[in-house]
N, C-alpha and C positions, 0 to 999 in steps of 0.2 A: 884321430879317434883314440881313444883310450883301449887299451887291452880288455879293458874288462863291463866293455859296452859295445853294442852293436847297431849298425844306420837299416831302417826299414823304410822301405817307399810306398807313395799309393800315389794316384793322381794330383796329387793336391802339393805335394813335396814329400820330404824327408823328416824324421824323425830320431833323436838318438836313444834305444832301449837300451836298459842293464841286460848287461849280458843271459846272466840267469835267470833272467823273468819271463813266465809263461802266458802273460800278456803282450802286444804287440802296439805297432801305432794306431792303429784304431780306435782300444783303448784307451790310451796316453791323450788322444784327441780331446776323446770324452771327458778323460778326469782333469783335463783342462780347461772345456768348456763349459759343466757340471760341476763348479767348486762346491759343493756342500758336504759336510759330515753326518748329513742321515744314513745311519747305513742300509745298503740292500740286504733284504730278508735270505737270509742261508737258503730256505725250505725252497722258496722259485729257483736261485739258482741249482740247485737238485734236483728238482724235477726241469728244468732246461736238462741237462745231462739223462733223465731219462728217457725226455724226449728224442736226442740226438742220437740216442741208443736205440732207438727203434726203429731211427730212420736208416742210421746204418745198419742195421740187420736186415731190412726190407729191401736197401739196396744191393746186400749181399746175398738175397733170395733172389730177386731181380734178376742178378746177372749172372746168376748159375741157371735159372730157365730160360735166358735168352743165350745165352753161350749153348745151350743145350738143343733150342728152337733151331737154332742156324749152324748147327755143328762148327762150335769155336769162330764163325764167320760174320758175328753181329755187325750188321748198320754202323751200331753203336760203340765206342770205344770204352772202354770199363777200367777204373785204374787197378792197380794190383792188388792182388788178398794181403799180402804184408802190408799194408797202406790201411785195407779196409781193417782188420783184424786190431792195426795199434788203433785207430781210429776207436773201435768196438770199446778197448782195452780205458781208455783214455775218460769214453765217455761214462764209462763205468763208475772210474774214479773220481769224477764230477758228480754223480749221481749218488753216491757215498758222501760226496761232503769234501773229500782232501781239493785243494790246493785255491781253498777259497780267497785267503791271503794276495792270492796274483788276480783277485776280482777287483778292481779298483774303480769302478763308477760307485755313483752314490743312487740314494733313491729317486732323486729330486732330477729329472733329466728332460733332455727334450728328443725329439725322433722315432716317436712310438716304440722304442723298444729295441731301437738298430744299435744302439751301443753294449744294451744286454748280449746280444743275438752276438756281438763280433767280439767282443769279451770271452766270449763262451769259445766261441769258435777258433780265438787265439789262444786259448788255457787248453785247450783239446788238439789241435795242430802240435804246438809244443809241447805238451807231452808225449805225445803218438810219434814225435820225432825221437824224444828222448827215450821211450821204450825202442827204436829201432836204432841206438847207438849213435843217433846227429843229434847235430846243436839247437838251440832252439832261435827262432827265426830262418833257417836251409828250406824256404818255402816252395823253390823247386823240384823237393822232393814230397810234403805235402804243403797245399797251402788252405789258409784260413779261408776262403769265400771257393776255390776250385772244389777243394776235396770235402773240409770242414761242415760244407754247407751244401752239398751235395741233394738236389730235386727240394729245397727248403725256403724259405723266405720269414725275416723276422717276424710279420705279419701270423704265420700261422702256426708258429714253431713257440712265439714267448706269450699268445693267450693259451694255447694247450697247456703249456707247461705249469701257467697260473692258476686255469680250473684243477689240474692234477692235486697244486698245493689247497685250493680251498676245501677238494673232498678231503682229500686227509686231514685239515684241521674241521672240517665239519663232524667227523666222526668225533676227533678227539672231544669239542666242544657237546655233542648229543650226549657220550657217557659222561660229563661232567655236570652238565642241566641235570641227567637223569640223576646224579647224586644230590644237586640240588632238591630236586623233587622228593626223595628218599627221605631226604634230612626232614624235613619240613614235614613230611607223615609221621615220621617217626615223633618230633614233637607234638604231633595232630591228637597221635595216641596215650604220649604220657600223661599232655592236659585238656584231656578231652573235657571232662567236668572240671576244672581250674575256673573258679568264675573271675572275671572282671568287667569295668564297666567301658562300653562302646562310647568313640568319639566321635563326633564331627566336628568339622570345624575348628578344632582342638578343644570342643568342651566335651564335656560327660552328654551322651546322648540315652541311649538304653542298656540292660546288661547284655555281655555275652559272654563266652569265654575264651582262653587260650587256643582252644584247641580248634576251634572255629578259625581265630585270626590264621592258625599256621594250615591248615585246611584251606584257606582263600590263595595262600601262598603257594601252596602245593599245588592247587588245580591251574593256576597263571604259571608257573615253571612246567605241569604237565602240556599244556598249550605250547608252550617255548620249543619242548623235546617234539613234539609232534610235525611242529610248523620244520624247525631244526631237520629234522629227516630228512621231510620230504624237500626240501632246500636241494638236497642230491638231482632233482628230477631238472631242475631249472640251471643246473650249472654241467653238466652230464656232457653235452652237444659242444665237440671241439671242430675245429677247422682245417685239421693237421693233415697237408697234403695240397688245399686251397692254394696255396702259394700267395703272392702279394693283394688279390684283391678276392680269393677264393675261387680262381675260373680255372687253376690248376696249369696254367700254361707252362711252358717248359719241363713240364715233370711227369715222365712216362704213367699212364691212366693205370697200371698195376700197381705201381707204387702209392696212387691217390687211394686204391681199393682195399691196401693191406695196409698200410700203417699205420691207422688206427688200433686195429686188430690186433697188430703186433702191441703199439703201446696200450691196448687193454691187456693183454697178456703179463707185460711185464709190468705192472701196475696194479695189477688184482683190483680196477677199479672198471665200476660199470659207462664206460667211455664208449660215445658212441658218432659216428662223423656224420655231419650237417647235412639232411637233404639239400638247401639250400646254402652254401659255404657264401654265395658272397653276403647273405641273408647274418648268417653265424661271424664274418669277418667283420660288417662294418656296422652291426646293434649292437648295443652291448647291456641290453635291459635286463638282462638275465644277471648282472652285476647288482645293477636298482633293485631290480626284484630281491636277491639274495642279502644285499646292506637291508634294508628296510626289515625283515625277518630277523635279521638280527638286531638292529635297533631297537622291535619291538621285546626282543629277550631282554636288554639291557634297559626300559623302562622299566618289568617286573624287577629285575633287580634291583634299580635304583629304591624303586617305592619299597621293595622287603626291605633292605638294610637302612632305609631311611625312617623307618618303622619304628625299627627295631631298638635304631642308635636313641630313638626320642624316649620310646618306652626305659630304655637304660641309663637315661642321661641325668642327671643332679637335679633337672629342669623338673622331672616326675616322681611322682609317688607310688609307682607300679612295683611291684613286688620282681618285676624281672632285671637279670642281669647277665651282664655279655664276659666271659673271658679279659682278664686286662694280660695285655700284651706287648707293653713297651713303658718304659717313664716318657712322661707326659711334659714333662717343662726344664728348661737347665733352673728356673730361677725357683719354681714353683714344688716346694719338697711333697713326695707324694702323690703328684697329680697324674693321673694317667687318661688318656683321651682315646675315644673310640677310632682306632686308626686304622680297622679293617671295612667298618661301616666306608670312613669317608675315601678308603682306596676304592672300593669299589664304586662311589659315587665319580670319583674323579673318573676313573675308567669309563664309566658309561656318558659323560659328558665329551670327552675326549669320542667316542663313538658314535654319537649323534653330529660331532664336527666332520668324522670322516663321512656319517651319510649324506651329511650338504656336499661334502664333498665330489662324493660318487656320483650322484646325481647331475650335479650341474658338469660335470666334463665327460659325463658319457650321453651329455648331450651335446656339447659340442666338438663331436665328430663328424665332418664333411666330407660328403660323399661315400666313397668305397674305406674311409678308414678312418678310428680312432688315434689319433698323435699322444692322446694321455691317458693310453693302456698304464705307462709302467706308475703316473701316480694315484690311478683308480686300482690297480694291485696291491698298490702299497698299501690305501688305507682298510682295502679289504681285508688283509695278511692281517695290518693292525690290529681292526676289530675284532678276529677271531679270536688271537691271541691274547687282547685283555681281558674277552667274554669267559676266554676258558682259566687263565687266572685271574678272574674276578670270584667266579663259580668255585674255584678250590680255596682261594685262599676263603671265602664265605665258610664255604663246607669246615674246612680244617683246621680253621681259628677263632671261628664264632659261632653257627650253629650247634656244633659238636661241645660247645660248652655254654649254650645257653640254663639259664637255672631261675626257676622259679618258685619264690620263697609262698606255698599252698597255704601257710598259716596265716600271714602279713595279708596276700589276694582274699580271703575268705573275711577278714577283719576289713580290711579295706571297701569289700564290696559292699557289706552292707552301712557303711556311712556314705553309700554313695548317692545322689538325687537320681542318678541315671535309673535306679529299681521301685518310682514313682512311676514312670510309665507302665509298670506292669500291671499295677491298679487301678489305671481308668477303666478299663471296661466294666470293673464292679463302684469303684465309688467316682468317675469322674474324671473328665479333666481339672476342674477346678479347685476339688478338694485336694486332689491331686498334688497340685503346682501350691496350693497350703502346707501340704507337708513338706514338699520340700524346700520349702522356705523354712520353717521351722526346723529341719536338718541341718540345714546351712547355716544360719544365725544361729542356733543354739546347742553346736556342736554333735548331734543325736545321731545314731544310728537308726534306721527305720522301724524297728520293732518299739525304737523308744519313744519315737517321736508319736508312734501308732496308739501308744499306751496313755502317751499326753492329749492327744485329738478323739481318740475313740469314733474315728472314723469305719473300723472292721475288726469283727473278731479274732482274738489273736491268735487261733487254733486256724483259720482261714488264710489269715496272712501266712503263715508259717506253709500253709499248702501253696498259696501262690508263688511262692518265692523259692521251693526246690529247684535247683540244678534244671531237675530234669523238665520240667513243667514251662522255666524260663525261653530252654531253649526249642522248643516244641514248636513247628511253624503256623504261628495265629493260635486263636482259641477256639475249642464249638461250647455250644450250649451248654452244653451237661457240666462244662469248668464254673462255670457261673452259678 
């Protein structure tokens, strides 16, 4: 063996580690049988570390009330406080973020989650050895599955640790919608009277204005923040203490009753353990439920920016325009392309692949457990993280400089056909769909066209056609 490598065993055979690595063959197993370069999300591995930190605290409450119970005489034999304390120490520093480098599975795994769980538990062993001045691998003095994983099971240790990461990126993602929402008022108010003409279909339908359109938008993102929130209530129920199928076996009933507790403490999150743990260990519809609520944020998104990119596009004649943001062609001098519209479409496309996702493997979970916890994590992690940089970059490269030219929309509107429907109730459908035909063929603005048909008074028109009159919901008698 080489000086500066070390052999680790398990059942199965042997293994040769780099000497200084805080990984083990467990590990090593994994990222041999898991070849892929998607990487695992930092944020889960972090919250695993807070997890393992709460379980060692609860086991170092434990065993000061039972040393205390039995004056020093426990049943039970309890390893040493140097042991627990680097432990404590170790899982700290996982829970920070350092020594992620020595995490070496990928996203993409099989085992529900046992290679995260022993991953973890060999980056925590070795350093907890390395804080107490031995080498890493000296598993005699603590080891990965004895001490590491101590009244624990991957089963109920790496889905806590996953709802932990989605509150926190659910929060992130609520005050980012909410800015979305802001945005989108704030445009509501600039061009509140901004008229323009209503589409369907992509033709001219009736008028309305700006501030309507960013008004429709704001109340579908105010829906988003709302649904968003309460997301919290349906991901909340962890299993942490359950052990392999949630019936708690082998893990002292204190420990089942407080570790929660503790991990709500050190979490600042409203976390709360499963009436039913084997109920919380082997559904996992509370994933389906929480993808599909965000899927449905990432349809408003898609249709806002997909809105907004047509209104802005070379394609239109609408007086609005977006931010340009980048050169748009190596060959094409000048040309620049709406490239935060289509990031964010990509993202929500990419978002709706991960809800097929989630869906179909958190239904094939059999029996007492899900096997593809860690790639339903994964696209969950995913989703939040595009929803909430879709949401900013929206906010901070295109709403925040949208600009609408009031001169060009007011010139615009009225050579529109779409401001023929506001006139049937006084002269018609028919006469109606005559004028604007004559708009159309013969280039006119409506006042002009009105002055060549002599269909309504021009003092009349000029009243049906205010701002404010247009947008007024329906008409009564007295308009007429």
């Amino acid at each position: 063996m080489k000086s500066s490598y070390r052999i680790e065993k398990d059942f199965l055979g042997s293994e040769e580690i780099p000497g200084d690595a805080l990984y083990g063959i467990h590990s090593r197993r994994a990222a041999t049988n898991f070849p892929n370069n998607t990487p695992f999300h930092k944020e889960w591995y972090q919250a695993v570390g807070q997890v393992k930190f709460a379980c060692y605290h609860t086991y170092e409450q434990f065993k000061g009330l039972a040393l205390k119970e039995y004056n020093n005489q426990s049943p039970l034999e309890f390893f040493d406080d140097k042991i627990i304390n680097a432990l404590k120490a170790a899982s700290k520093e996982v829970a920070d973020g350092k020594h992620f480098e020595h995490f070496i599975i990928g996203a993409v795994q099989g085992g529900a989650g046992t290679s995260i769980n022993l991953n973890v538990n060999e980056i925590i062993t070795n350093r907890a050895l390395q804080l107490m001045d031995k080498k890493p691998g000296e598993y005699k003095i603590i080891d990965p599955i004895e001490q590491a994983n101590v009244y624990q099971s991957t089963n109920d240790v790496i889905p806590t640790a996953l709802k932990i990461v989605i509150m926190q990126l659910l929060k992130k993602l609520e005050d980012s919608v909410n800015k979305s929402r802001k945005s989108c008022e704030q445009l509501e108010g600039k061009y509140r009277n901004t008229p323009r003409s209503g589409y369907t279909q992509l033709q001219e339908a009736v008028p309305t204005t700006y501030g309507r359109m960013f008004a429709a938008y704001n109340d579908a993102f105010s829906r988003d923040w709302w649904r968003v929130s309460k997301a919290w209530e349906r991901i909340k129920v962890v299993n942490l203490g359950g052990g392999a199928i949630g019936s708690g076996i082998s893990a002292p009933r204190y420990f089942i009753m407080e570790v929660v507790q503790q991990l709500k403490e050190i979490t600042k999150l409203p976390l709360s353990r499963g009436e039913n743990m084997a109920d919380t260990t082997s559904n996992l519809d509370s994933f389906v439920e929480v993808a599909a609520i965000l899927k449905a944020h990432a349809v408003n998104l898609e249709k806002t920016v997909t809105d907004i990119r047509l209104l802005a596009s070379d394609l239109s004649v609408t007086a609005l325009s977006i931010p340009q943001k980048q050169t748009g062609s190596s060959i094409m001098p000048g040309k620049v392309n709406p490239v935060i519209p289509e990031f964010v479409i990509s993202s929500c496309q990419q978002i709706y692949a991960n809800d097929q996702q989630i869906t179909s493997l958190s239904a094939m979970g059999n029996l007492e457990l899900n096997a593809y916890l860690p790639q339903i994590g994964h696209a969950i992690i995913d989703t939040l993280k595009l929803l909430i940089a879709a949401n900013n970059s929206m906010n901070t490269n295109m709403l925040s400089g949208v600009v609408i030219d009031e001169e060009k929309s007011k010139t615009d509107f009225y050579i529109s056909t779409a401001l023929t429907t506001a006139l049937t109730p006084t002269i018609g459908y028919h006469k109606a769909a005559e004028m604007a035909k004559v708009m159309r063929n013969e280039l006119l603005n409506i006042f002009e066209a009105n002055t060549k048909l002599q269909f309504i008074p021009e003092e009349k028109l000029k009243e049906i056609l205010k701002i404010e009159k247009l947008m007024s919901l329906g008409f009564s008698l007295i308009d007429l």
